[in-house]
C-alpha positions in Angstrom: 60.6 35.3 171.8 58.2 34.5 168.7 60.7 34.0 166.0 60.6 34.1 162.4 63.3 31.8 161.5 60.9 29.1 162.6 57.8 30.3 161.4 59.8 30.3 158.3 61.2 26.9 158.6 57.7 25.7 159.6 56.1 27.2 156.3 59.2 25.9 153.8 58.7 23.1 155.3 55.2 22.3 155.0 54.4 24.8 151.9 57.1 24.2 149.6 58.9 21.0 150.2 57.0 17.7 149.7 57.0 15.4 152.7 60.2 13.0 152.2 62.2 16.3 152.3 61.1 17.2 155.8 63.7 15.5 158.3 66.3 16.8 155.6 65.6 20.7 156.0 64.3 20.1 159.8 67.5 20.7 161.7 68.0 21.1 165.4 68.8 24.1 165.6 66.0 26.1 163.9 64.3 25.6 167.2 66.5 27.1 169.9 65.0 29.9 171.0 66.2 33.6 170.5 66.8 35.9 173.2 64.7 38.2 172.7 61.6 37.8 174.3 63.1 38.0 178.4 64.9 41.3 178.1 61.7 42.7 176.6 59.5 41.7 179.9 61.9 42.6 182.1 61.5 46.4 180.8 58.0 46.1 181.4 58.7 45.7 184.9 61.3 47.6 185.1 58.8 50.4 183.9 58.0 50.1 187.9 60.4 52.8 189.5 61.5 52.3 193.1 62.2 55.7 193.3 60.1 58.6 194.0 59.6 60.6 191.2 56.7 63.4 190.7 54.6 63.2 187.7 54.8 66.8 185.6 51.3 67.9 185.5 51.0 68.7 181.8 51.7 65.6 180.4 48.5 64.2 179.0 49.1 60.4 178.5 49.7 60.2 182.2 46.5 61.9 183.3 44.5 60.0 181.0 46.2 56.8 183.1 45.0 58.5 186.4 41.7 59.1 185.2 42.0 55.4 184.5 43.0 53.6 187.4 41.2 56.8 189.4 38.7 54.7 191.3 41.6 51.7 192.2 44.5 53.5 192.7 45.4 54.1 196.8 48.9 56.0 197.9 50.3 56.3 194.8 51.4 59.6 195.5 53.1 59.0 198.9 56.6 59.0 198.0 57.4 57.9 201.5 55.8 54.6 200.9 58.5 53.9 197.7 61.6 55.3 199.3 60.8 52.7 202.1 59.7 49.6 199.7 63.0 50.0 198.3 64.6 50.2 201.7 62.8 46.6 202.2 63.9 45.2 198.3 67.3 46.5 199.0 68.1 44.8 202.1 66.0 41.4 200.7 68.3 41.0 197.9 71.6 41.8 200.2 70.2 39.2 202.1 69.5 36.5 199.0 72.7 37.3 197.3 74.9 37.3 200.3 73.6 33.8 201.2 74.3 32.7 197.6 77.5 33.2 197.7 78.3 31.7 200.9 76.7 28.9 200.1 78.4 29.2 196.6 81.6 29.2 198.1 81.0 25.8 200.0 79.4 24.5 197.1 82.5 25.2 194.5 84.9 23.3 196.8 82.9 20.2 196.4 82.3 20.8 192.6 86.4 20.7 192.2 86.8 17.9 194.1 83.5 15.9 192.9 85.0 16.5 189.1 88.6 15.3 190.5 86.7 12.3 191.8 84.8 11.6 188.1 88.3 12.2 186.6 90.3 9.3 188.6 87.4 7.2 189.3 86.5 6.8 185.0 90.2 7.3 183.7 91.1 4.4 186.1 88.6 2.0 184.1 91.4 1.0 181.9 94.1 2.1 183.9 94.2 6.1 182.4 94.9 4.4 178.7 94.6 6.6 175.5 94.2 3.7 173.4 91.2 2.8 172.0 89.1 0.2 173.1 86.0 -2.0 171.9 82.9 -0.2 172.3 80.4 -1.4 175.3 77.5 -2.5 172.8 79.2 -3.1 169.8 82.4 -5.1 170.4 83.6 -5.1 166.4 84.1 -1.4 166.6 86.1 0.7 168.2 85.7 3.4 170.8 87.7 6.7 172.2 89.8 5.9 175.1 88.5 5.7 178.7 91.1 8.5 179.6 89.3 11.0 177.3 86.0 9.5 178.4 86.8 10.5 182.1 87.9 14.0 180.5 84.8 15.0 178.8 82.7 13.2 181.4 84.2 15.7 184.2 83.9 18.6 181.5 80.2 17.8 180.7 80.0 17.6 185.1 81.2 21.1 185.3 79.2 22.6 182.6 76.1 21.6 184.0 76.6 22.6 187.8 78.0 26.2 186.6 74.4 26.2 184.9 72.6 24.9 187.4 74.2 27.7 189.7 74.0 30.4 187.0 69.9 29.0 187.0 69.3 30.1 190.9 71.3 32.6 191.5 69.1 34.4 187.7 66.1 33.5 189.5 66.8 34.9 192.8 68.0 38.3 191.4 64.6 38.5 189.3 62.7 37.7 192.3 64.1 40.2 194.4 64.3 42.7 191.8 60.0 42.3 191.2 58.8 42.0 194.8 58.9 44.9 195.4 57.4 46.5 192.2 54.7 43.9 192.4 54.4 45.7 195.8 53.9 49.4 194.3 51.5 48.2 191.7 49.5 46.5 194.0 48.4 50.1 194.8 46.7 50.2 191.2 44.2 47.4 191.6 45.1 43.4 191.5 45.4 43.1 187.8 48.1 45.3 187.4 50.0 43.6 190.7 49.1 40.1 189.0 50.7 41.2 185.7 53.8 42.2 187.2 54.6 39.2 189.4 53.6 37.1 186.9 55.7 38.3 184.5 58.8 38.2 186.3 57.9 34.8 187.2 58.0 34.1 183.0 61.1 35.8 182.9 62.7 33.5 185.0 60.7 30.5 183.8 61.7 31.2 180.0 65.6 32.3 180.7 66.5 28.9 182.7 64.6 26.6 180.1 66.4 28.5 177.4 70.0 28.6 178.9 69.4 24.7 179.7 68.3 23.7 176.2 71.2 25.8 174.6 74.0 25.1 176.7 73.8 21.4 176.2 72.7 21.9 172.7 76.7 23.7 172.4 77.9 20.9 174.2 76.5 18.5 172.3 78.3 19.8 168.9 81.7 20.5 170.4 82.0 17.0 171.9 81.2 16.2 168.7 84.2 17.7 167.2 85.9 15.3 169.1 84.2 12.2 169.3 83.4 12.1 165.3 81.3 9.3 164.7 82.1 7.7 168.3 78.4 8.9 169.5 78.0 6.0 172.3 81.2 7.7 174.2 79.9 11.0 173.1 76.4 10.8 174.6 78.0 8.7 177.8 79.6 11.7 178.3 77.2 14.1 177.9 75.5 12.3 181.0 78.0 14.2 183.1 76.0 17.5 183.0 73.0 15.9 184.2 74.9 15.1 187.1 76.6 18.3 187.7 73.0 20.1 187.4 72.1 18.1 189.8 74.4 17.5 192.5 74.1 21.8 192.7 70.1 21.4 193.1 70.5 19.1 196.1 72.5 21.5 197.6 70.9 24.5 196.8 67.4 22.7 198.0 68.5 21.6 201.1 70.6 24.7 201.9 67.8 26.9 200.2 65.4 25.0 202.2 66.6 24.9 205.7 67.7 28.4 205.5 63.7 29.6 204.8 62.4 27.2 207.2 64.5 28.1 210.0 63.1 32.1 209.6 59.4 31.1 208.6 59.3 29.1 211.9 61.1 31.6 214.1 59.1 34.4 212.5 55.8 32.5 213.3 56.3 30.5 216.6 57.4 33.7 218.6 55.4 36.4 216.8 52.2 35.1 215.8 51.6 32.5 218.4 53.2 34.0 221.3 53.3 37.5 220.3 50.1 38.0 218.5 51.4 39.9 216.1 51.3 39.7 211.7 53.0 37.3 210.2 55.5 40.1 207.9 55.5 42.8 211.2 58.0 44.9 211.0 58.6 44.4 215.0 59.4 41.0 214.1 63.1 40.4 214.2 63.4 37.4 211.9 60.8 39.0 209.3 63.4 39.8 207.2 65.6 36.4 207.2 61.4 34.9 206.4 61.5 37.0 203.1 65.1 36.3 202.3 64.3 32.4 202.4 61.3 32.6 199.8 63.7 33.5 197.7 66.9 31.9 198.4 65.2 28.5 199.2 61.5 28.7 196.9 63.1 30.4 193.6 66.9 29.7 193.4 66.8 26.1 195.0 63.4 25.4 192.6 65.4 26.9 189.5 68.3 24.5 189.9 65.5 21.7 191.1 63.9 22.1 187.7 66.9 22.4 186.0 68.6 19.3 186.9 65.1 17.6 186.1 65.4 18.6 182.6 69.3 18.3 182.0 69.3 14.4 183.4 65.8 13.5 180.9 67.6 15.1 178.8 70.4 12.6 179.2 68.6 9.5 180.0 67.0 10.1 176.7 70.3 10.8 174.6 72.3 7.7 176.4 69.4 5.3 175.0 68.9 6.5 171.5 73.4 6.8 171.2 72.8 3.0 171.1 69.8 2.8 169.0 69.7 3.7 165.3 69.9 7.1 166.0 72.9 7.2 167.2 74.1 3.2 164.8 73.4 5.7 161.6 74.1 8.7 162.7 71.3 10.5 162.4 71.5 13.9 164.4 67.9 15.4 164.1 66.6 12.1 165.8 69.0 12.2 168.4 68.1 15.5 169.1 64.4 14.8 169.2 64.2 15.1 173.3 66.5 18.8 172.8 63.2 19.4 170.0 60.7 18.8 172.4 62.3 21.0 174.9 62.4 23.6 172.2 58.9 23.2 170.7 57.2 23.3 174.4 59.7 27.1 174.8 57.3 28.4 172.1 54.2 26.6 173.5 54.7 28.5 176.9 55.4 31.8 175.3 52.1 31.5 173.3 50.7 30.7 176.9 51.8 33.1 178.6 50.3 35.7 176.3 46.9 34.3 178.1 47.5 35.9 181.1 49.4 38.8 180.5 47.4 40.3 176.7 44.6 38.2 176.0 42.5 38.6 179.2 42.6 41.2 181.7 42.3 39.9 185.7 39.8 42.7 187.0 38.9 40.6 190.3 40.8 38.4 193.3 38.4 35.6 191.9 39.9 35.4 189.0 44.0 34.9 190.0 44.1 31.1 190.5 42.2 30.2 187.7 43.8 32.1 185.2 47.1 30.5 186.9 45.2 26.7 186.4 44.0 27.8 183.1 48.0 28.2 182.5 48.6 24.4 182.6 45.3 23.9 180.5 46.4 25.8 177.6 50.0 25.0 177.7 49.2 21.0 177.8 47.2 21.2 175.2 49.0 23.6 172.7 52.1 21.2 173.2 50.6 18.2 172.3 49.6 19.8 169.2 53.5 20.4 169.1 54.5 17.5 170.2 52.4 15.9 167.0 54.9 18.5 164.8 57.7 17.5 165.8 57.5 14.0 165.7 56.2 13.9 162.4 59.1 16.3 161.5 62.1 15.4 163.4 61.4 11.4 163.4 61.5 9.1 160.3 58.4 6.7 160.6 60.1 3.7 161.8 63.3 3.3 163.3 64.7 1.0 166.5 65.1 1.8 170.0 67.5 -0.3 172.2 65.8 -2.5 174.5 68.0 -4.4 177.2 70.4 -5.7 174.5 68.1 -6.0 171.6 66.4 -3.4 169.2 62.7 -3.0 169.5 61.4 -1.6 166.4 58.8 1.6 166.9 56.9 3.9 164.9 57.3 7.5 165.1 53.5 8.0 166.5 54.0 5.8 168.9 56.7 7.9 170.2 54.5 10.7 170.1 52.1 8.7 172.3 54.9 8.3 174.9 55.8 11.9 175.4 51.9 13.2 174.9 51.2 10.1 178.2 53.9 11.8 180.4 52.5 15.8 179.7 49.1 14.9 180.5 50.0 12.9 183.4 51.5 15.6 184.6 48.4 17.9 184.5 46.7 15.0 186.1 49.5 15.2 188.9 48.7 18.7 189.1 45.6 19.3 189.2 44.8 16.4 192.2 47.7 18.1 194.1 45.8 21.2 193.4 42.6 19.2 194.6 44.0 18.5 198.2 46.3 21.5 199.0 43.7 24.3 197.9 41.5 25.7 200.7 38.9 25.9 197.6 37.8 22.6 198.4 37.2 19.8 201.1 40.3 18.3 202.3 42.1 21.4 203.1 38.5 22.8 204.6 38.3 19.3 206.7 42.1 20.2 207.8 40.9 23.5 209.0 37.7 22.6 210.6 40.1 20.0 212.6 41.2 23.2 214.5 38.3 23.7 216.2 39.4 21.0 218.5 43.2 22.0 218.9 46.6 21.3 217.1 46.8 17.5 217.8 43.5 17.1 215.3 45.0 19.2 212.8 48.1 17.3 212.7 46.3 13.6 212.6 44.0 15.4 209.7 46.9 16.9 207.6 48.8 13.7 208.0 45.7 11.3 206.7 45.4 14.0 204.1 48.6 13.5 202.5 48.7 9.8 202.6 45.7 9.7 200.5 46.8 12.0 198.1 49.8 9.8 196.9 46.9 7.8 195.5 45.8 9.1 192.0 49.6 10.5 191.1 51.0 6.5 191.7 48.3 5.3 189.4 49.3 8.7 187.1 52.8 7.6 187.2 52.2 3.7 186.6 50.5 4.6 183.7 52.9 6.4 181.8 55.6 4.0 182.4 53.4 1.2 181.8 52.7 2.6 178.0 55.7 4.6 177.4 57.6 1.3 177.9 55.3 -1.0 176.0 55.7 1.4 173.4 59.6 2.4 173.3 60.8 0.4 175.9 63.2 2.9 178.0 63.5 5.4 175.5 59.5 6.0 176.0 59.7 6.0 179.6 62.5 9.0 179.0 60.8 11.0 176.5 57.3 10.6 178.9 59.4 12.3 181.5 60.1 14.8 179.0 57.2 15.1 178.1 55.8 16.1 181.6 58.7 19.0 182.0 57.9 19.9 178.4 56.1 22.6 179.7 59.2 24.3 182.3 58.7 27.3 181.1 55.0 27.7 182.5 55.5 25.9 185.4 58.2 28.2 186.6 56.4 31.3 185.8 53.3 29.9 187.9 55.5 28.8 191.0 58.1 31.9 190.8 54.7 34.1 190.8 54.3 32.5 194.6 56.8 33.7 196.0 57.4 36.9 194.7 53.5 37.6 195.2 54.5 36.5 199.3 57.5 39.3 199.5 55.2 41.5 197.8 52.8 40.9 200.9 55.6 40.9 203.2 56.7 44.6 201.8 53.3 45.6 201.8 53.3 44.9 205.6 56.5 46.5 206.8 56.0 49.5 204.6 52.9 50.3 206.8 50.7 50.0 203.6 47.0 50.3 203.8 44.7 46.9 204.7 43.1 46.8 201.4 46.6 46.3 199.3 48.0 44.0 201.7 44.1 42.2 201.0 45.1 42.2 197.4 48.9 40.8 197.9 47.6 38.7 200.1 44.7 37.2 197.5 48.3 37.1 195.2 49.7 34.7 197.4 47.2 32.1 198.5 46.8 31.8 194.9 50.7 31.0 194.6 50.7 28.4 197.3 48.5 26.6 195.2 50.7 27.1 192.4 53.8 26.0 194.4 52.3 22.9 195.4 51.2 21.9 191.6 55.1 22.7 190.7 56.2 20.4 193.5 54.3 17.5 192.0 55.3 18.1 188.4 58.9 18.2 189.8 58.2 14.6 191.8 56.0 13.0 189.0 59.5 13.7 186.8 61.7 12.9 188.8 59.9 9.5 189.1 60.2 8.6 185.2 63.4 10.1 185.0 65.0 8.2 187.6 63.4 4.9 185.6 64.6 5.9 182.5 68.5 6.9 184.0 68.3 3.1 186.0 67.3 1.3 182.7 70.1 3.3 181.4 72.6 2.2 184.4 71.4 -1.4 183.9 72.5 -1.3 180.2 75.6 0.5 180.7 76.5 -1.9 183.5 76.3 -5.4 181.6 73.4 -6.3 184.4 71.2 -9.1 181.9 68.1 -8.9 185.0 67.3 -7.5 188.5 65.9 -10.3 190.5 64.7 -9.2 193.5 65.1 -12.6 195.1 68.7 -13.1 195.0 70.5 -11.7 198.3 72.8 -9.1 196.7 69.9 -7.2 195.2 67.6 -7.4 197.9 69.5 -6.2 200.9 69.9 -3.0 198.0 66.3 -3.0 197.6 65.4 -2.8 201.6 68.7 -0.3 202.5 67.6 2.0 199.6 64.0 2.4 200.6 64.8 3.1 204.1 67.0 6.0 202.4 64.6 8.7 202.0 63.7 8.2 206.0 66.7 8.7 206.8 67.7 11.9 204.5 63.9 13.6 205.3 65.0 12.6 209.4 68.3 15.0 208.5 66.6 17.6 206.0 64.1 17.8 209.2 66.2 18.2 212.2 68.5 20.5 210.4 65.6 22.3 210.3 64.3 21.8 213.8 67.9 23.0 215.3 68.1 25.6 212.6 64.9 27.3 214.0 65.5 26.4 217.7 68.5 28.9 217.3 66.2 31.1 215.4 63.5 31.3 218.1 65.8 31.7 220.2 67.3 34.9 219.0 63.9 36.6 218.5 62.5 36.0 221.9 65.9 37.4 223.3 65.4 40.7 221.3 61.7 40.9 221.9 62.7 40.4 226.3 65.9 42.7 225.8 65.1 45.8 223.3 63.2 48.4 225.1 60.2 49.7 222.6 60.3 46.3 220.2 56.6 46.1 220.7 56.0 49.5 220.8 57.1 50.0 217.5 59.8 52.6 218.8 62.6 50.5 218.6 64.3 48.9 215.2 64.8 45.3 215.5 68.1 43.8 214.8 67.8 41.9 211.5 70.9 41.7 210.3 71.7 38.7 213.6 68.5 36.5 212.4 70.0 36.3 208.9 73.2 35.5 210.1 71.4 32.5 211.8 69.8 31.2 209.0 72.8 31.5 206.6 75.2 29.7 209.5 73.0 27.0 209.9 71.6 26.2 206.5 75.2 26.4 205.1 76.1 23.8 208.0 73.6 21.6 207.9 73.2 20.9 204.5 76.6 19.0 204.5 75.6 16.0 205.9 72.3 15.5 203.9 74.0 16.2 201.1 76.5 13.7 201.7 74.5 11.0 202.3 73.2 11.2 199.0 76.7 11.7 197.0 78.6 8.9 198.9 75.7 6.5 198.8 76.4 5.5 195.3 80.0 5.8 195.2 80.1 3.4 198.4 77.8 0.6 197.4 79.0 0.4 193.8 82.6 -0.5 195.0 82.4 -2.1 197.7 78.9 -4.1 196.9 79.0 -4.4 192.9 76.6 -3.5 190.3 73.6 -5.6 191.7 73.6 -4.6 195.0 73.2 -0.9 193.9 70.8 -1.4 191.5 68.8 -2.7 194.4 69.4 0.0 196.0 68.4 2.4 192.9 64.7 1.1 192.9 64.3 0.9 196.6 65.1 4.7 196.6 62.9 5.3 193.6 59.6 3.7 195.1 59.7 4.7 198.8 60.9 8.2 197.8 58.3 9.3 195.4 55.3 8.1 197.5 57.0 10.2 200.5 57.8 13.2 199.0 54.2 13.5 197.2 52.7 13.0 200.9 55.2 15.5 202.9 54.7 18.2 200.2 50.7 18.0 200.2 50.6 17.8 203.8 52.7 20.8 204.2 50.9 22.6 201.9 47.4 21.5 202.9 48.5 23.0 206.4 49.5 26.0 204.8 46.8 26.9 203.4 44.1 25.5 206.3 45.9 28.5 208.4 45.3 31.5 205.3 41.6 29.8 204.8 41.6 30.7 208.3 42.9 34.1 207.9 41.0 35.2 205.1 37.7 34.4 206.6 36.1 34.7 203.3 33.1 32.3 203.6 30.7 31.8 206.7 32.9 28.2 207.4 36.1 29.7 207.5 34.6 33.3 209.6 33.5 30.9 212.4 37.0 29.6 212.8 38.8 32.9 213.1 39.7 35.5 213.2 43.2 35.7 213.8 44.3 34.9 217.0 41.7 32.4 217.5 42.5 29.2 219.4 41.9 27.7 216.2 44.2 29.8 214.2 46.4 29.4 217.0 46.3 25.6 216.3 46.2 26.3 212.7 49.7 28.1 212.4 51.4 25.0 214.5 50.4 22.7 211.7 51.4 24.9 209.3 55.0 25.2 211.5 55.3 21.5 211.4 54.2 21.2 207.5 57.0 23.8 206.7 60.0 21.4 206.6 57.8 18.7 205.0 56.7 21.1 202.5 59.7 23.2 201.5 62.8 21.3 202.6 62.3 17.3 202.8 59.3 16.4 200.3 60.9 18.7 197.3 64.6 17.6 198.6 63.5 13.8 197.8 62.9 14.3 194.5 66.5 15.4 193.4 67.7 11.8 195.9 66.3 9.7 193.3 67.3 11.4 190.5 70.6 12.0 191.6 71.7 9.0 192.7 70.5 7.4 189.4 72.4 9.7 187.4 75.6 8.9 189.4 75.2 6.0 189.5 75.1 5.8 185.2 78.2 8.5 185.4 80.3 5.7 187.2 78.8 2.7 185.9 81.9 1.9 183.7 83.9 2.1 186.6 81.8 -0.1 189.2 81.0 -2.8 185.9 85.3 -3.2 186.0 86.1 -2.5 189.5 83.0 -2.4 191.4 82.6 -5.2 194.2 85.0 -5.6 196.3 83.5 -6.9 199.4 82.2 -10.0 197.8 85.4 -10.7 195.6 87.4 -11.0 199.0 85.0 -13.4 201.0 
């Protein structure tokens, strides 16, 4: 993915041209990235065959690899073990992709009628005119009709939740296609198994970021061809893909979600606890449903989580500068600034990748999780060398930003400050949620040492655990927004959350690696492999967990700024001149807005809960009714136990979702403008402390129980081994964490965001129309 054209443009640039040239010959588009680079690693693990095939003895090259790997290599010859870990992969990704497309299908009939909605709801503004009317911020001019506003706005919804779906459903089919294949080269040693999950992980990682960055790139210019110079309806519009990405992430987070959660708990209540059998047993009837949710909730529900993150920065960012003198003179490569960042951090994280897969060889277990951390390192610190580039490039050095109705005038460093403030925030983010959901250090140690004593000790420890790990990330997040908006008012706020998702790419290699490097364990397990490679995909996966947790809190920390920068936005765009918590219409939002995330994490979670009641059910029945199950002589009946989680999952996550879409919609109409910005920031502040807290604490349980498992220092031998009263208690805290973890804390992330970016989508609408309950009494 290393392209010339910009290495070219770079060295023209800076070689050739002298520096009041550079924003002339810096255009936007020298920085998409080509598609070269994903295809090319997808070979490499392709290279992997999942079908037996004997090596001809005289060819050299491939002795001089035996010879090699002589001393590491272990059943690489038993064809047996292949044909059966493609029997496992095969039946995995009929699983994923058959829950996709349910879910798909459910999710499509909302996507019509949610654009229908947009449609009537904006074109209705000014009574479906096609005449022009006075733009919002500047009155002398005039603006394309509402009509054609609704239009686009509905198009712009459309394109984004067929990319947001297009996002998961690549991700999922990489991830099933690599478990496996990480599986087989597990066989070779754990460098070559690392290499191979990781890189699918980057495949995925790079595609999405790309596809996001260039489809609304494309949309971007074709609007244009309509708009013209119109660029405050043009970017209005354009705020429509942020919402469709993420109306499909909420969907296909909860539904993702409760779908894995439902299997994971079935698979661990009834055969580890009561059963005393592993986790990924091929006796186990749901083990199969447990390994289709990794992927289905963990990859495509992340993918479109991540997606949506970037499309509505992306957005927030555009909306402010349309109205600031980017978008007064017209000036495209400053308007696309945000899109440049994007594009600058796609070669940062290709550069970083190279660390882990060409540069350095992982020879030892040891060395996994911090060549994973050493991943965020590098990538943080080679984009704010980028970062520098491109605002020095792409920025003239003093232009205005709109600021609640005036222009605040700002430099171009201090722009670069705002966006460099949100990407190291983030690491900061990651690394403390690293800090208290690794079993490398004290509090997930303390958690598991509370085991000794029973499950009710693990639970009060996991629980104090997580509240105190909101801490440092609030104090992260205050920051940034405190000098991202004393420097560029919301603007810097929205190019901070940029800033912080600058670096997609990485972070969804790191957290698709987790749960690829888990089905590669699973496989491991039901192909009957030997102890030591299911050691080594085992090693794979604690390291992912960690990983996983660190992506969770970049995706929170986001959505936090985001959702800011999309309610300064909505504030704007709705004529609101201040939010003052003390008159009644904006406090009874505040109060009803925070107590939102309670209620959505109380359906996320019983969902859940009656998802995997069904689930336990069904296993115990076929453990108590098929003669030999336990034995090992008898084949358990998988195909029912995916049924159950694709059923239930596809049910439940109506109502959640729901909750969230009509929220908005409701409130704004019947309640007004103030009322819902209320409820906007209530949301924002009670959500982001509770889905930091529920996604440590799920994960500190998680990996309290494999620090437990592993046994690998003195501490954690005297708690074991497995099947240890305080394993027992162990893997009921890391039951209960699984829904916090997986399903509500990531879930509450895309709330806030999407009900701010609705809420901007139909501000014109609720400014004109909005408040009906208080006009009649």
């Amino acid at each position: 993915m290393g392209s010339p054209l910009f290495s070219e443009v770079i060295t023209e640039i800076l070689i050739r041209r002298p520096p009041v040239q550079f924003r002339e010959h810096f255009s936007p588009g020298f920085l998409l990235p080509p598609p070269s680079f994903s295809p090319q690693w997808v070979m490499l693990v392709a290279r992997v065959r999942l079908s037996p095939r004997p090596h001809p003895a005289g060819r050299q090259e491939e002795r001089r690899l035996g010879d090699y790997l002589l001393e590491e290599e272990e059943g690489v010859g038993d064809h047996a073990v292949v044909a059966k870990c493609a029997e496992i992969q095969n039946a995995i990704s009929e699983g994923a992709t058959s829950f996709l497309f349910t879910e798909y299908q459910y999710v499509g009939v909302f996507m019509v009628a949610f654009a229908v909605l947009i449609f009537l709801f904006l074109g209705s503004v000014e009574g479906f005119s096609t005449k022009g009317q006075p733009c919002t911020y500047t009155k002398d001019k005039t603006c394309k009709p509402a009509l054609f506003n609704a239009i686009f706005s509905t198009v712009a919804f459309l394109l984004g939740a067929v990319t947001s779906l297009f996002s998961g459903f690549l991700g999922m089919k990489i991830a099933t296609y690599a478990n496996a294949r990480t599986t087989l080269e597990a066989r070779k040693g754990v460098g070559k198994a690392f290499i191979t999950a990781f890189r699918s992980g980057a495949v995925m990682g790079f595609l999405l970021a790309a596809n996001g960055l260039l489809v609304l790139y494309i949309s971007i210019n074709l609007f244009k061809l309509y708009y013209g110079d119109d660029w405050e309806g043009l970017f209005e519009a354009i705020t429509g893909y942020g919402l469709g990405g993420s109306s499909m992430a909420l969907f296909g987070r909860v539904g993702g979600g409760i779908y894995t959660k439902a299997a994971d708990v079935g698979a661990d209540l009834v055969g580890k606890v009561e059963r005393n059998i592993p986790e990924d047993d091929p006796r186990n009837p749901a083990v199969i449903a447990d390994n289709v949710g990794d992927n289905v909730g963990d990859i495509a529900g992340m993918g479109s989580d991540l997606f949506g993150s970037y499309a509505e920065s992306s957005c927030a960012a555009l909306v402010v500068a349309s109205i600031s003198s980017f978008g007064i003179n017209h000036d495209f490569t400053g308007m696309c600034y945000p899109l440049l960042i994007s594009s600058m951090g796609i070669v940062v994280c290709l550069v970083t990748t190279l660390f882990a897969t060409d540069f350095f060889e992982i020879k030892a277990v040891k060395e996994i999780e911090p060549a994973l951390k050493k991943q965020l390192i590098i990538s943080t610190a080679l984009m704010t060398l980028g970062i520098a580039l491109v605002s020095w490039l792409a920025l003239p050095s003093s232009f205005t930003i709109f600021n609640f109705g005036a222009q605040k005038q700002v430099k171009n460093w201090e722009l670069f400050f705002c966006v460099a403030i949100g990407l190291w925030a983030g690491l900061v983010i990651g690394f403390v949620t690293e800090y208290y959901t690794s079993n490398a250090y004290s509090p997930v140690q303390d958690v598991a040492d509370s085991c000794r004593t029973g499950a009710a000790t693990n639970v009060i420890f996991g629980l104090a655990l997580g509240y105190k790990s909101v801490i440092i990330p609030i104090f992260a997040i205050a920051l940034s927004i405190f000098v991202s908006f004393s420097l560029a008012a919301m603007y810097g706020i929205a190019v901070a959350a940029l800033g912080m998702l600058s670096t997609i790419a990485t972070g969804l290699a790191i957290d698709a690696y987790g749960p690829i490097s888990d089905n590669a364990g699973g496989i491991a397990e039901m192909a009957g492999m030997s102890h030591r490679i299911r050691e080594r995909t085992d090693a794979l996966d604690a390291a992912g967990n960690t990983t996983a947790a660190i992506g969770k809190g970049f995706a929170i920390g986001s959505a936090a700024l985001v959702s800011l920068a999309l309610f300064g936005a909505f504030v704007s765009r709705a004529g609101i001149k201040m939010v003052d918590v003390l008159t009644p219409k904006v406090f009874i939002g505040l109060i009803v807005g925070a107590m939102l995330p309670y209620w959505f994490s109380a359906m996320t979670m019983k969902s859940v809960g009656s998802a995997a009641l069904k689930m336990v059910e069904e296993v115990r029945r076929q453990f108590n009714t098929i003669p030999g199950l336990m034995e090992g002589t008898a084949k358990p009946d998988y195909a029912t136990c995916v049924k159950i989680s694709t059923d239930a999952s596809i049910k439940e996550m109506i109502p959640p979702g729901a909750l969230v879409m009509l929220t908005p919609l409701i409130v704004g109409t019947l309640f007004g403008v103030e009322t819902l910005s209320g409820v906007l920031a209530g949301s924002l502040v009670s959500g982001v402390q509770i889905a930091i807290s529920a996604s440590n604490t799920g994960g500190a349980w998680d990996n309290a129980k494999k620090y437990i498992e592993a046994g690998a220092s003195e501490h954690a031998r005297t708690l074991g081994p497995k099947g240890s009263e305080p394993h027992k208690a162990a893997v009921i805290g890391d039951t209960i964490g699984d829904p916090l973890k997986d399903t509500s804390g990531p879930s509450l992330n895309i709330l806030i965001k999407l009900m701010a970016v609705e809420s901007l989508v139909f501000a014109p609408f609720f400014a004109t129309h909005g408040g009906l309950l208080f006009r009649i009494f």
